[in-house]
C-alpha angles and dihedrals in degrees: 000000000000089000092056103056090047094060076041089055086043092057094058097049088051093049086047093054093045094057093045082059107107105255111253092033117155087234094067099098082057102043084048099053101036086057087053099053087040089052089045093055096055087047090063140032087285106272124100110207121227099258084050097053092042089057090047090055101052098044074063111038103015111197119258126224120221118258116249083198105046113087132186111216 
């Protein structure tokens, strides 16, 4: 149960330092996205599985598809 608390104090540091991030930052992606894994961490035994990771990621960095219409000359 120790071990718990601590990822649960952990949490709370992280949260502390993301909202001390300038808003608008380029980082924020990262900061959005780390919070999240590390929420849904606490909210488990501690282990994310893969498929869960995979959707965390790509709420935050969605992958882009190329553009038909864009062109490098």
């Amino acid at each position: 149960m120790e071990h718990h608390a601590d990822r649960l104090g952990d949490h709370e540091h992280l949260k502390q330092a993301a909202t001390a991030m300038p808003p608008c930052t380029p980082a924020q992606p990262f900061i959005d996205a780390l919070t999240e894994l590390v929420q849904a961490q606490a909210d488990t035994t501690g282990f994310v599985v893969l498929h869960h990771w995979v959707e965390i990621l790509e709420r935050h960095f969605p992958p882009q598809l190329p553009d038909r219409d864009h062109t490098t000359e």
